[in-house]
N, C-alpha and C positions, 0 to 999 in steps of 0.2 A: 654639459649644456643640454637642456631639454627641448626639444624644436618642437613648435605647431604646424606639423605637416601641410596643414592644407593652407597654410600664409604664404608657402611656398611653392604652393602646386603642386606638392610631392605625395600628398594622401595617399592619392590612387594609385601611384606608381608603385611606393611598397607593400600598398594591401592588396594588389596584382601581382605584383611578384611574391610574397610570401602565399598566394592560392597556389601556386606551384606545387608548396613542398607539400609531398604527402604526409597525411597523421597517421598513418596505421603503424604501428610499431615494429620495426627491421633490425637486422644486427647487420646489413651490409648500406654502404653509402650509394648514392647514384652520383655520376658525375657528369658536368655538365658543357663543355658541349662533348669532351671527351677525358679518360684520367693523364695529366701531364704529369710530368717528373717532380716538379716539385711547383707550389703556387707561389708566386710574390704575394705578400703579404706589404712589406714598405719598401719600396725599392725608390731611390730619387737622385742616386750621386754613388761612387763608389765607397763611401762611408756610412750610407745609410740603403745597408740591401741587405733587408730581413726575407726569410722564405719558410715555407714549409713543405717538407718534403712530403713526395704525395701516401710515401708508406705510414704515413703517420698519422694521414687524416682518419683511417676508419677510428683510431684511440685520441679523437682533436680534445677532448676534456683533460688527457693526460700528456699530451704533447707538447713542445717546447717549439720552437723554432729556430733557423741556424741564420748564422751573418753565410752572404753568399759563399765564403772559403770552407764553411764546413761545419764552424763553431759553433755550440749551442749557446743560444738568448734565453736570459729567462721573461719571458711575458705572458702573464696571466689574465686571464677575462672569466668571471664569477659573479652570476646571478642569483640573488635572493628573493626567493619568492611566499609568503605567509612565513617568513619565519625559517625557511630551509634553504642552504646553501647549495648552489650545483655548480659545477665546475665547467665554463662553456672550451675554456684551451688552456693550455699550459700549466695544471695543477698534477704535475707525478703522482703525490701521497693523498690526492683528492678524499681516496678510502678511510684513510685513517684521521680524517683532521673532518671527521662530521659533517664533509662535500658530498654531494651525491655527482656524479658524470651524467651530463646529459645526454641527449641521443642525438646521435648526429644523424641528419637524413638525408643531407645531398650538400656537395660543393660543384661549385661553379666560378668561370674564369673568364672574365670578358680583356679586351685590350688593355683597361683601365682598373679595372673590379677584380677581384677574389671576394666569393662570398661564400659563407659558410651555412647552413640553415640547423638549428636543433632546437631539440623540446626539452624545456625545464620542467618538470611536473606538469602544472595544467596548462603553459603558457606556449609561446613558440618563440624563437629566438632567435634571429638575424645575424650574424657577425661580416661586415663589409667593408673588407679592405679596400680604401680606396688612394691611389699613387697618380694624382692628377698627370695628363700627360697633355703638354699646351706647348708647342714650342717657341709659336708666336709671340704669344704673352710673356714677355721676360721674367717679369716679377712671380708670376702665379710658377713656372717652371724652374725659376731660381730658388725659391721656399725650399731649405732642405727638411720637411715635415712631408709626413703621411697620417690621413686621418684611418681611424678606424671606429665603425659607427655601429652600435647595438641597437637594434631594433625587436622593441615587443612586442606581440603581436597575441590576439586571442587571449586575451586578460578580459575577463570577469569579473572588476571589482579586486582585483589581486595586488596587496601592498607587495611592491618590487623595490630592489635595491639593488645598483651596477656598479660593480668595484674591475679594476683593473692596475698592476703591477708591472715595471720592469727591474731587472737587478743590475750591479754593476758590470756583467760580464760585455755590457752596451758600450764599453767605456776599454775594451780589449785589453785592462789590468786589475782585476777584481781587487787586489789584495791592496792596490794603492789607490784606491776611488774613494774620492768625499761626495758630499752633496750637499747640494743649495737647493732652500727655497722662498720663492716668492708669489704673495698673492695681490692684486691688485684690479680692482674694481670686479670683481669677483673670479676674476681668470687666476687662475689657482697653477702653478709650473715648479715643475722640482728638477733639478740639474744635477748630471752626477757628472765631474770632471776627475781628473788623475791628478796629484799632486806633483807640482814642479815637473811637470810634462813639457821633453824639449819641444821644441816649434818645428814643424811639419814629421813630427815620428811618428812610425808604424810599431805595429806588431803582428807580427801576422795578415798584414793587409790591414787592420783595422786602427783609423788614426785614434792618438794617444792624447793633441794638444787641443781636443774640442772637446765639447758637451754634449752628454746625452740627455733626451729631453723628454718629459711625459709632462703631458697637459692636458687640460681641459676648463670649461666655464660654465658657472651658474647661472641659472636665469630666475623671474618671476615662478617658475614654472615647477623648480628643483633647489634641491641643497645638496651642494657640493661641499666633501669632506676629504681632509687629507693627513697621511699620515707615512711617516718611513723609521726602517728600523729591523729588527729581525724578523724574517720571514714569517714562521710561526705566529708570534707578537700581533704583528700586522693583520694578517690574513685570519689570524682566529677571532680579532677584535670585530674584524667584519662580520665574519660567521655567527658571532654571538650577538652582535648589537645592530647589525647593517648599518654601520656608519664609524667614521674614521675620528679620534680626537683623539685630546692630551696630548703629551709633547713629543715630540721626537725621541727614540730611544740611540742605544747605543749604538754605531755606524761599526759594520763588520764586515767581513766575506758571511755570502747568504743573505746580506741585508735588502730589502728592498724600497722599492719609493711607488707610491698608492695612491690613487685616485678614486673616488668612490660617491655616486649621486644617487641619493633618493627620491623617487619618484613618486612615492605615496600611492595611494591606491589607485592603480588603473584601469580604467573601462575602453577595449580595445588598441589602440598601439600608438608607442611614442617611442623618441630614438632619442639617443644620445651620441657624443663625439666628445671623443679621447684622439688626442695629438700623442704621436711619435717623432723624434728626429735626434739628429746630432748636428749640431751647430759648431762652425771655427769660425771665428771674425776674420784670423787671416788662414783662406781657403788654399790660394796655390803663391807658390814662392815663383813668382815668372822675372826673369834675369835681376833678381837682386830686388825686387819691389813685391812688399805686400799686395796680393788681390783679393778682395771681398767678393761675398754674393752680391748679385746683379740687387736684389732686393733689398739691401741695406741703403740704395741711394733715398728709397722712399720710409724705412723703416729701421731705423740703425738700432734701435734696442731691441733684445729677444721679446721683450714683451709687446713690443709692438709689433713685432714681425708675427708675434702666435695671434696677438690679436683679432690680425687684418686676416690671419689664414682660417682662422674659424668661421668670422664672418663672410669670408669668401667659399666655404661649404658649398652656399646655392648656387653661384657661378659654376661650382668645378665642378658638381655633380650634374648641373643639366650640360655642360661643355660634354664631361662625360659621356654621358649617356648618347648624345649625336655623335660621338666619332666611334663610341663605338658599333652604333646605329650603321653608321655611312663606311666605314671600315669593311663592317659583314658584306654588307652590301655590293662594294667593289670588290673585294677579294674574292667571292662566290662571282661575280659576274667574270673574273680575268681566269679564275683556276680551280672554281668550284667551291664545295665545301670545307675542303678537306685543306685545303690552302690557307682558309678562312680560319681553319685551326691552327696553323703553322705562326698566323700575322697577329691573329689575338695573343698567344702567348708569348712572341715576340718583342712585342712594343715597348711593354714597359720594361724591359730587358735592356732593350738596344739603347734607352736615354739614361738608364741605370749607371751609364760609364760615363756621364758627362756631365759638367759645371759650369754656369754662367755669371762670370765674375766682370767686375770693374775696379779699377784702381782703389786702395784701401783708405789714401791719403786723402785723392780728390772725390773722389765717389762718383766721378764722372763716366754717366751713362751714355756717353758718345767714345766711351773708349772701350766697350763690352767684348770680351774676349770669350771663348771658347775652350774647353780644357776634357781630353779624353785619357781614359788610362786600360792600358792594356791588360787586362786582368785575366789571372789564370797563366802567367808567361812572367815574364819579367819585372812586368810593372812600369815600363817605360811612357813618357805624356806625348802626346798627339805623337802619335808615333803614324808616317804617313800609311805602312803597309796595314792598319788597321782603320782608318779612316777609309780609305779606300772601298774594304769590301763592306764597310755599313752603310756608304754612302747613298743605296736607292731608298731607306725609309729617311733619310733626308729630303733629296728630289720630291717625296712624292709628299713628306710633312710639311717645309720650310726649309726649301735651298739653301737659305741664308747661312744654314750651319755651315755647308760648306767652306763659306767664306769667315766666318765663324773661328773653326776650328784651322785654317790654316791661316790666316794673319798671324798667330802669334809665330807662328816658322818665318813666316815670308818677313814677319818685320826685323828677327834673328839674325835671316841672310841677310835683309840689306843693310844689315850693320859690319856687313865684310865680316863677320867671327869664326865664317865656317868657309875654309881655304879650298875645300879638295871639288874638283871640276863637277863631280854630279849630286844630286837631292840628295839632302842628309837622313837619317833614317827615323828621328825623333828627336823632341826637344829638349830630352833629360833622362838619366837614365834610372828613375823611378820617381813615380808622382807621390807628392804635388811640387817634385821641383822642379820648373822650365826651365834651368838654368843653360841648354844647347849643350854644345861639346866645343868646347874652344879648344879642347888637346885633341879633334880630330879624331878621335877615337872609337864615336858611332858605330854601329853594325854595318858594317858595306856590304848596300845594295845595290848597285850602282845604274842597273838597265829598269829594276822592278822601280823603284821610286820615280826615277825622272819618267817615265813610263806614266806611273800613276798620280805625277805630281797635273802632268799637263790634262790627262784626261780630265781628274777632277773640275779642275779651272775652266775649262772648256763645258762642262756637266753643268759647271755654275753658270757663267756665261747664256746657255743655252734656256737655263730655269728664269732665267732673271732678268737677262739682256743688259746687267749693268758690268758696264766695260772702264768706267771710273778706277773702280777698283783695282782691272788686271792692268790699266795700262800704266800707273806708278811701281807696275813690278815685272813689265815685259822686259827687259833687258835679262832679268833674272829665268825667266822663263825660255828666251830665247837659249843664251849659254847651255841650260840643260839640253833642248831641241837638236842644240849641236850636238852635245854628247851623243845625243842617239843615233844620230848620223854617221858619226864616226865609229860609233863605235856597238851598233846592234846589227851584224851580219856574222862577223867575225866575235863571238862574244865568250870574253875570258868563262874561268871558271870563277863562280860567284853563285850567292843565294839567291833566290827568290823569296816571295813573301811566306813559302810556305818552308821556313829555314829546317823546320824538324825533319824533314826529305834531305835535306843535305844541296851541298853546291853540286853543281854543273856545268860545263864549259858547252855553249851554245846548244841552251836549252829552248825547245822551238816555242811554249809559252811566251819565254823574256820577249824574243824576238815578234812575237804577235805584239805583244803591250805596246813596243816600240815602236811598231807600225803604226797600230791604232791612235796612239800616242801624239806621231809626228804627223797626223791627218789631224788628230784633232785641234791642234796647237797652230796647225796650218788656218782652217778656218775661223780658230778664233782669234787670230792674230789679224788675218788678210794677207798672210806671206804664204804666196802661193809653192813656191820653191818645195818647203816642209811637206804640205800636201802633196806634191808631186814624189817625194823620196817618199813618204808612207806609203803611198800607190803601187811604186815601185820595188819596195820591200815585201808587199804582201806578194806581188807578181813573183820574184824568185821565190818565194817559199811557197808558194801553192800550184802555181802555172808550172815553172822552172820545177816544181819537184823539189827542193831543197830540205823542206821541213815535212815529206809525207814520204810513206809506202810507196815504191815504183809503181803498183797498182793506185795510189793515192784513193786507198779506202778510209786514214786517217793520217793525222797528225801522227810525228814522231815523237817519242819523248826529249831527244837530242838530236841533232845531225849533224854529219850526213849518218847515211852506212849503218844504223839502228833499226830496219823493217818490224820488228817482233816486238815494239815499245811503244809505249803511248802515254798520254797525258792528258786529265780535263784541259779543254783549252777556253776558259772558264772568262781570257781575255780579250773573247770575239765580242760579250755580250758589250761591253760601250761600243762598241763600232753599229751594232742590233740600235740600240737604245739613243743615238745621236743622230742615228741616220745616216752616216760618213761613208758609206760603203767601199770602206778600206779593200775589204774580202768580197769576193764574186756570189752571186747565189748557190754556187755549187759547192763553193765550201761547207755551208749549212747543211744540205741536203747528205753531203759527206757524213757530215757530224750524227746528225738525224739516225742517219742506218746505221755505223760503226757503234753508238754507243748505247743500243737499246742490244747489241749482242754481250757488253760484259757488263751488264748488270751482275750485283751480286744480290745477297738476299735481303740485304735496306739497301742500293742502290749500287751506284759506280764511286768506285775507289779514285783515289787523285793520279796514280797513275799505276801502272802495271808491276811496279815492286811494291807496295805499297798492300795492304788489306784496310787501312781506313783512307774515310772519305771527310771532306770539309761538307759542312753543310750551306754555307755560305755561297762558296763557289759552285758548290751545283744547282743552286737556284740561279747563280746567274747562266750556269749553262744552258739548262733547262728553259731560260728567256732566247735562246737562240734557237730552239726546237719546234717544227710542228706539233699540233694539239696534242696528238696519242703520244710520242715522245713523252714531253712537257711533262703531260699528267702521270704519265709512270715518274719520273723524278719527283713529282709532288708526295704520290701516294709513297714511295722509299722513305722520307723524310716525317710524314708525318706515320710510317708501320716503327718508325725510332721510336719517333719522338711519345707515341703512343703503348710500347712494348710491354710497361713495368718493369724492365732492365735498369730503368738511369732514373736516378732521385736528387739529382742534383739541380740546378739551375738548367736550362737550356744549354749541353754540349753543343758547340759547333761542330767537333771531333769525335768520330765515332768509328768503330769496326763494321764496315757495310758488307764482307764479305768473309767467308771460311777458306778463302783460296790456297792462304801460306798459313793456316792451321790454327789460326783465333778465333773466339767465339764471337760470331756478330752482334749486333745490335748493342754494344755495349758500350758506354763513352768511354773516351781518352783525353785526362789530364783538363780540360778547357771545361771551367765553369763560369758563367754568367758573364760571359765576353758580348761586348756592343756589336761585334759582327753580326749578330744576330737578323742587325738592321740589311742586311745582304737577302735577306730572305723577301724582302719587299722587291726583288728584282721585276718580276712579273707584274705588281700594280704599277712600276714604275714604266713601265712601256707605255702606261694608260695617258701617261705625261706629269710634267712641273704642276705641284702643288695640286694634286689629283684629290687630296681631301680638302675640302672647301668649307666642313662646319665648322675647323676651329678658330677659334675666335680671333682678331685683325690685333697684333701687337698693340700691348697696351699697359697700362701698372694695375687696373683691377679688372675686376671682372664682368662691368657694370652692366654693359650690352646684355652678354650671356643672362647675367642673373635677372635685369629686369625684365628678358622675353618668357612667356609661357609657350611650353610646345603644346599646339592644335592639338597632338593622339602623341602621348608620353608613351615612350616603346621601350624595351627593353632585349636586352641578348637574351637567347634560349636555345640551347642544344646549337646548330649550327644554320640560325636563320636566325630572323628578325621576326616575332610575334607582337601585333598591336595588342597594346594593354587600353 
């Protein structure tokens, strides 16, 4: 699809942002605001999370990209310019097949954007991932698509041509993938699916019984051409003719499926968009009932659903561009810049694990469910100890996930299915099945969940003030309440959220949660009683001495009779963050001085046997700290996250110190986990619904798209620059 920039207000925006890249010719790239581990590229659902790792970007003409677990994607982007092919991403053999590689000159990564910038011969060349992030908006955040938009720039009168490919490895069984396609009113979609693919199967993480998607559309403007078939075949046909015909050839491993628009001879710059995604009609298997995306209530054919997400480009990109505008903004104002890097790279990570479905049958958008998967680990669906710590870029996006994402548990219990006295630990034991545990058989956690069942609710409550919701499930809330009562002083040996540490028998973390927990559940109830034992609980373990050093310089790791051990106690921060003052002032100030001495060389470990740290949980520590504190755990987290050690997805999990003889700075095991959203703890002190540009829930994007912004701004290095 060919867009007239300035219909949209957008001229200046990209003829502003492409004055950025330098033309002088370099063999090193600049990065923008700083180099991360790997960029999102498509990221929208745990089945559609394309990246590129960032060792790959100085060689982006020959590089490939990986599904978040590791895999490599084949997806190409190849510009023709008079007549010459250049290779702008993912051509390997570019050398040998009469490509030339372009020059890359700088990448850049906003909240919402990865952009890439190079020079094809005389031209310059944009490549703009964009992974809308709206959570309000149902429909616009339900789309499982990402667009990716090429922009030319510095044309001369220069005949251009824009081809782009994906292969079946999109589809996680190359050797058994077909494809379809359809064109219709000139929207042009090729579909690669897996043959007799069971219903909700993985492989490797990547589901089997959807569709992979590439798209795009014509306009007045362009002619769009399409073609799939052997790699070679395909791709040569463009390089020799710029344009895609004849029929389909032979479907194989190595095949690919193309897209490809001529734009005829251009005098200065015009962009195009190419759609990504993978499409299930039935998305998650929730107790025995198909559930679809949220977006099918208004759009139930793919072609309709590609349709509306093309046309809805101009919404997403100016929605865009203010949060990520207003993001930098807050995030530099709560914890600097260097924060501001932490919460960009962040975002489109932390909604990367999540699905916005409604019943399959009725389509009914008053029944919209929430669906998260714990990735990197098990693969278990709303698993509560994972909701928990991504919960503050909820708070501070759209609360409403909260409530969201645990209806589908809370509706589970009260159908009596799950017997055992405290909070079950997830809905299934790998997504997309919610099917609960009716053999009981969950992971027991038994202090950490009911702990973190009630803060949550309380969290929502606090965001929202709608008590509708908690009070058709207070009975249920209450029972756990008891549990802690009874039974968080005296607290068996059991795991915590962080299981890879191993169980503990009255480990003083649990015991904090359950304080904070029985305070919060107290006020959001109005049952003062619970508020008074949370009170109380905090008094034995801090006043009483019970959970600290007899000097009570810290937290113990367990107790009693443990002086020499310790632990982030990473479960103060909702007590910070609700205002409940469970814990006295002096507990912080404790905290304050004991944990700025075992920093290691990227921060503080989880606890003293231990060499790695969660990154999650030290931000929310780090929300319980005065400023100098604070920003040493900021800058730990972004000396990681910055290293060139780690090429993966955003680790939560990392080696922060060489204490017990490992090399630091290096991840462990956790790639592109939604905890990520934990790292908003610090905006989230700012309060409920603290970003305020994105747009008021709705099915398009209509607001958004028909406003012009006054001074169209864009991200640059770690500020806000007026364009």
């Amino acid at each position: 699809m060919r867009f007239n920039l300035s219909s949209l207000g957008l001229s200046s925006l990209y003829a502003s942002l492409l004055s950025f890249y330098s033309g002088q010719e370099s063999s090193s790239v600049t990065h923008r605001p700083v180099l991360p581990p790997s960029y999102p590229l498509a990221v929208r659902n745990p089945y559609l999370s394309a990246w590129m790792p960032s060792d790959r970007v100085q060689q982006l003409p020959y590089a490939e990209p990986q599904f978040w677990a590791g895999q490599d994607l084949g997806w190409s982007v190849i510009v023709r310019v008079n007549g010459q092919a250049y290779s702008l991403m993912g051509v390997p053999d570019a050398d040998a097949n009469n490509i030339r590689p372009a020059t890359v000159r700088r990448a850049e990564f906003t909240a919402t954007h990865s952009i890439f910038d190079l020079t094809a011969g005389p031209v310059a060349i944009t490549l703009d991932f964009l992974s809308p992030v709206s959570p309000s908006n149902y429909v616009r955040q339900s789309l499982p698509f990402s667009y990716l938009t090429v922009h030319v720039s510095k044309s001369r009168g220069h005949e251009i041509q824009i081809y782009s490919d994906i292969d079946a490895r999109w589809t996680g069984q190359e050797s058994r993938s077909q494809r379809d396609f359809e064109e219709k009113n000139g929207l042009a979609i090729y579909s690669l699916t897996i043959e007799d693919a069971p219903l909700y199967a993985e492989a490797d993480d990547m589901a089997l019984w959807g569709s992979a998607i590439l798209a795009s559309q014509s306009s007045s403007f362009t002619q769009l051409s399409a073609l799939s078939g052997s790699l070679k075949d395909v791709r040569g046909q463009f390089v020799q003719a710029g344009e895609l015909c004849g029929e389909d050839s032979t479907w194989g491993e190595g095949s690919v499926i193309a897209l490809a628009h001529n734009l005829g001879k251009v005098t200065g710059g015009l962009s195009v968009n190419f759609v990504v995604g993978y499409e299930r009609e039935a998305a998650i298997n929730y107790l025995g009932e198909a559930y679809t995306g949220f977006y099918r209530a208004e759009y139930p054919t793919t072609s309709s659903a590609l349709s509306f997400f093309l046309d809805d480009y101009s919404g997403a990109l100016l929605e865009s561009l203010k949060l990520d505008q207003e993001l930098v903004a807050l995030s530099v104002a709560a914890a600097g810049p260097k924060y501001a890097d932490i919460l960009a790279l962040s975002t489109r990570q932390a909604y990367g694990g999540i699905e916005l479905v409604i019943p399959n049958g009725s389509l009914d958008t008053g029944e919209v469910l929430a669906f998260i998967k714990e990735l990197s680990s098990n693969g278990n669906i709303n698993t509560i100890d994972v909701i928990m710590p991504a919960f503050p870029i909820y708070y501070v996006m759209d609360p409403d996930y909260i409530r969201l994402l645990l209806e589908p548990v809370m509706k589970y219990l009260a159908a009596d299915r799950w017997h055992l006295p405290y909070m079950i630990h997830d809905l299934g034991t790998h997504y997309p099945n919610a099917i609960g545990h009716d053999d009981q058989e969950a992971e027991p956690m038994p202090i950490e969940e009911c702990g973190n069942l009630l803060i949550l609710v309380a969290a929502y409550v606090r965001a929202t003030g709608d008590i509708d919701w908690t009070s058709q499930y207070m009975e249920i809330f209450q029972k756990y309440a008891d549990y802690l009562v009874d039974n968080s002083i005296d607290i068996a040996n059991q795991l915590s959220s962080n299981d890879a540490a191993g169980p503990l028998a009255n480990e003083t973390n649990l015991a904090i949660t359950a304080a904070v927990g029985l305070k919060a559940f107290g006020e959001m109830s109005g049952y003062e009683f619970y508020s008074r034992v949370g009170e109380q609980h905090a008094n034995i373990f801090f006043q009483q001495g019970l959970g600290t050093d007899k000097d009570q310089t810290h937290f113990v790791l367990e107790y009693p009779d443990w002086p020499a051990t310790w632990k982030t106690p990473y479960n103060l921060f909702p007590d910070v963050l609700l205002g409940l003052e469970v814990f006295t002032d002096a507990v912080y100030q404790m905290g304050n001085s004991f944990f700025r001495s075992v920093r290691g060389e990227y921060g503080v470990a989880l606890d003293n046997r231990q060499d790695w740290a969660k990154s999650d949980w030290n931000m929310w520590l780090a929300g319980t700290f005065e400023t100098r504190t604070r920003d040493e755990f900021v800058d730990d987290l972004w000396s990681f996250m910055t290293n060139g050690k780690h090429k993966w997805p955003f680790s939560d999990r990392y080696v922060a110190t060489s204490a017990h003889g490992n090399e630091p700075g290096v991840p462990i095991l956790c790639r592109a986990r939604p905890t990520v959203g934990g790292h908003f703890a610090l905006l989230a002190l700012e309060g409920p619904r603290s970003i305020q540009s994105l747009s008021c829930r709705g099915q398009a994007a209509s607001e958004p798209a028909r406003q012009k912004l006054d001074r169209q701004q864009y991200l640059v290095g770690n500020h806000i620059e007026e364009l």
